[in-house]
C-alpha positions in Angstrom: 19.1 18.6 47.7 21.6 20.4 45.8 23.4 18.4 43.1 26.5 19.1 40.6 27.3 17.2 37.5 30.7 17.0 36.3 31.7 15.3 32.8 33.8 15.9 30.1 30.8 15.2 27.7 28.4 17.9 27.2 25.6 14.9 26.2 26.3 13.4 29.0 25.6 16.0 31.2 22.5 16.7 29.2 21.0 13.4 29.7 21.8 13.2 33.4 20.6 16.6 33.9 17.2 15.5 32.3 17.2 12.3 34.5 17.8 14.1 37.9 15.1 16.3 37.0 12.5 14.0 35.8 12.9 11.0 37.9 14.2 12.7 41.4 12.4 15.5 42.1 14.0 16.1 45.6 17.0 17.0 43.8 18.0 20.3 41.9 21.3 20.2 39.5 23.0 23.6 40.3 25.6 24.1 38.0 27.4 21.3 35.2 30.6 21.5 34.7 32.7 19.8 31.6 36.1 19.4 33.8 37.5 18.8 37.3 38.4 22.5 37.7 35.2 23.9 37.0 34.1 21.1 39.1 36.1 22.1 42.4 35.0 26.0 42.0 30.9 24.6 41.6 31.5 22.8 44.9 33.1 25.8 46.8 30.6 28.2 45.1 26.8 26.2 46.0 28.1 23.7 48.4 26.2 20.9 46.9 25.0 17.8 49.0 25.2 15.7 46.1 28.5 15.3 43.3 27.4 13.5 40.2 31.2 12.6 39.0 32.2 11.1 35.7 35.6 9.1 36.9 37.2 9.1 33.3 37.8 12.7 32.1 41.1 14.4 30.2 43.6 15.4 32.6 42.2 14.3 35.6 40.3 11.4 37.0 37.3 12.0 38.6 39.3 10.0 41.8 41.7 13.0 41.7 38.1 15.4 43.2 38.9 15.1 47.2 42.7 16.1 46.5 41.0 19.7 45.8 39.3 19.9 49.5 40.8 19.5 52.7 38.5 16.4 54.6 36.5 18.9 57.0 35.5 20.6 53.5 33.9 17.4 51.6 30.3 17.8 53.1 29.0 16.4 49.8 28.1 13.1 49.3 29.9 11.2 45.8 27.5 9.1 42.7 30.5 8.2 40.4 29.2 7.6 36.8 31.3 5.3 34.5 31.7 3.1 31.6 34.6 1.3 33.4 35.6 -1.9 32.8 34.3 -5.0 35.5 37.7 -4.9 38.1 37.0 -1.2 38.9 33.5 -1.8 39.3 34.6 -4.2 41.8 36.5 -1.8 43.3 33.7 0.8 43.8 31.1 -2.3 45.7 34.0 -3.0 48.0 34.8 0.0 49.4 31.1 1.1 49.7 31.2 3.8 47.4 28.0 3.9 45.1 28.1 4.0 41.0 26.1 4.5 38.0 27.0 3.1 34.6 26.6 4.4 31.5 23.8 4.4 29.9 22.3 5.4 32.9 19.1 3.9 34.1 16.7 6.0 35.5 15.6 3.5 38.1 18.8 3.3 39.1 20.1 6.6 39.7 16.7 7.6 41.4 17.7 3.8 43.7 21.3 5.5 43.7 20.1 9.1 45.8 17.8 7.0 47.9 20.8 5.0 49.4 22.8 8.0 49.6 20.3 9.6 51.6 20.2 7.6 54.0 23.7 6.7 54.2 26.3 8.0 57.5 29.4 9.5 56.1 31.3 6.7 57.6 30.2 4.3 55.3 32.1 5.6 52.4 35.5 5.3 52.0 37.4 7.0 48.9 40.5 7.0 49.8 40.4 3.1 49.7 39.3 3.3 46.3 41.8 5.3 45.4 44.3 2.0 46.9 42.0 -0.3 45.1 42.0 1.5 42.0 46.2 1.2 41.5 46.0 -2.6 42.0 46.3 -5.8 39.7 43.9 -7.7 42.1 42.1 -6.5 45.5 44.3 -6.5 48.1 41.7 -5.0 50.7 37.8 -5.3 50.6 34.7 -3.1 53.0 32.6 -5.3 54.1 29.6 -4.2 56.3 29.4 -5.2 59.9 26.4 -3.5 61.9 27.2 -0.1 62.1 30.7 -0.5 60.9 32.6 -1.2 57.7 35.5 -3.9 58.1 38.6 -3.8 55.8 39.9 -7.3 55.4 43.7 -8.0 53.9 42.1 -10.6 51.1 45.5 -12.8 51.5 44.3 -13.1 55.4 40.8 -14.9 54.1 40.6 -18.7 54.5 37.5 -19.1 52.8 33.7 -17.4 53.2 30.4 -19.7 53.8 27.7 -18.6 52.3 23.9 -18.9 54.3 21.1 -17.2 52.1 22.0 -12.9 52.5 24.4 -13.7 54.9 28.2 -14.4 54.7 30.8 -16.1 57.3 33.9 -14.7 56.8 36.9 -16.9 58.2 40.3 -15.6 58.3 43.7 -16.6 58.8 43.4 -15.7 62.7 40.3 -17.4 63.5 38.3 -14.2 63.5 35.1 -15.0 61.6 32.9 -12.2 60.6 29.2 -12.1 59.8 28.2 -10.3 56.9 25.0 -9.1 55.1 26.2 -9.7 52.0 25.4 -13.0 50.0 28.2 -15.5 48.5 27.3 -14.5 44.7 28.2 -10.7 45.8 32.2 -12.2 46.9 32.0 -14.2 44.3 31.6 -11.9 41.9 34.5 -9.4 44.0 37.0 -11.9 44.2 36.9 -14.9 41.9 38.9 -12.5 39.4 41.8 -12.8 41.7 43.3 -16.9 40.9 43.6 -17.3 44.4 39.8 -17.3 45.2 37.6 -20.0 43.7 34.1 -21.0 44.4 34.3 -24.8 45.0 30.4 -25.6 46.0 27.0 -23.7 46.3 28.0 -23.1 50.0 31.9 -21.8 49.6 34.3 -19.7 48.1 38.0 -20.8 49.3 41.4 -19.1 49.3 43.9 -22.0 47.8 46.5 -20.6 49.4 45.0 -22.0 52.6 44.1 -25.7 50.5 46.5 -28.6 52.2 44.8 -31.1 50.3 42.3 -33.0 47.9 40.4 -36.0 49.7 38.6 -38.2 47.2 36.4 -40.2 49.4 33.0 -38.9 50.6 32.4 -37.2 48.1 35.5 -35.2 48.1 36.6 -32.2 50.2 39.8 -30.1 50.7 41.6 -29.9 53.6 42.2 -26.4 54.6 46.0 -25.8 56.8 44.1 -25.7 59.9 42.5 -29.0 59.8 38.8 -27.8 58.7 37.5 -29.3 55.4 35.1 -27.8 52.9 32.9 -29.7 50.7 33.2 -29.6 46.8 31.6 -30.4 44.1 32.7 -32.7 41.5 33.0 -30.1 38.6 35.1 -27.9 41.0 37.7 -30.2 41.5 40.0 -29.9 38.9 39.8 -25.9 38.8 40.8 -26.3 42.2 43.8 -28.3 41.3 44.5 -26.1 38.4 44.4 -23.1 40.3 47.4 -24.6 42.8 49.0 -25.5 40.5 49.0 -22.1 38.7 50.0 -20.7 42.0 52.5 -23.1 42.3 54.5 -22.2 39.6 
């Protein structure tokens, strides 16, 4: 495979350069390139499989790459690098587009080419990074379903069960969807945003959806719809605070 690094910093490119050669040995770097300019004439010139992009560069963001090509063009599969801060790394996971973070791991990045090897164009989607990237909170998530990715509205989401690698997904319409995705991986998406809260081992519910707080058996809310969801006793007043936050 062809690859092409592109990064303001001339050790970064270095480092990567020595990686890429070292621990993937499939893979040649064809050209480095210190800005997105240089970057767009390196893909037009070798027609690389593989773009090695630093998202955070003067002038332009590395987000700013597929403006350059027309979308019969990008035949090249993306690895974003980045020192980005945790929501934008939730941002890349949920739209299935694949990252490296700085310092990069050698493990990692070779783990990194393997998936996009094997991965169908379809199951990247960079323009709804780009949307993810402008908001406050994720308003959209990709979440795989057999050979398709999903994009869920988050405010539609009553609350996800979690069952070992697998997630149920309930929305607002009674559409549940299956998932291959544990609870920790949502948790870790959405539990940013106040509306999302993980109220037992099993759960992770939107309190938009929460009617009510039932003491007895333990305790449980009581979602719009009737259903109730266990929680745990330490959960309980997060849950409330988080109502009442929304409340306000």
């Amino acid at each position: 495979m062809k690859a092409i690094i592109i990064d303001d910093e001339k050790r970064a490119r270095l480092n990567l350069s020595l990686l890429v050669d070292e621990y993937c040995k499939n893979v040649e770097v064809v050209a480095e390139c210190e800005n997105l300019p240089e970057g767009v004439k390196a893909i037009r010139k070798y027609q690389p499989d593989l773009v090695l992009l630093d998202i955070e560069m003067p002038g332009h963001s590395g987000l700013e790459l597929l403006d350059f090509f027309d979308e019969n063009e990008v035949k090249f599969k993306i690895i974003f690098t980045t020192a980005y801060h945790e929501y934008a790394l939730q941002a890349f996971k949920f739209s299935a587009v694949d990252y490296l973070l700085k310092p990069i791991n050698p493990e990692e990045l070779s783990n990194a080419i393997t998936r996009m090897e094997k991965q169908k164009s379809s199951e990247t989607n960079y323009s709804l990074l780009k949307e993810t990237m402008k908001q406050d909170v994720l308003q959209r998530i990709a979440v795989p379903s057999g050979n398709s990715i999903l994009f869920l509205e988050t405010e539609d989401i009553q609350f996800i069960k979690g069952d070992g690698a697998y997630s149920e997904i309930k929305c607002a319409n009674d559409v549940k969807h299956v998932v291959s995705r544990n609870l920790k991986n949502f948790e870790d998406i959405l539990c940013s945003n106040p509306n999302f809260v993980r109220i037992h081992k099993s759960y992770i519910v939107n309190v938009n959806f929460v009617s009510a707080y039932n003491k007895s058996d333990g305790g449980n809310l009581v979602l719009k719809n009737g259903l109730q969801l266990p929680i745990s006793s330490d959960k309980v007043q997060t849950i409330l605070d988080s109502i009442q936050l929304i409340k306000r």
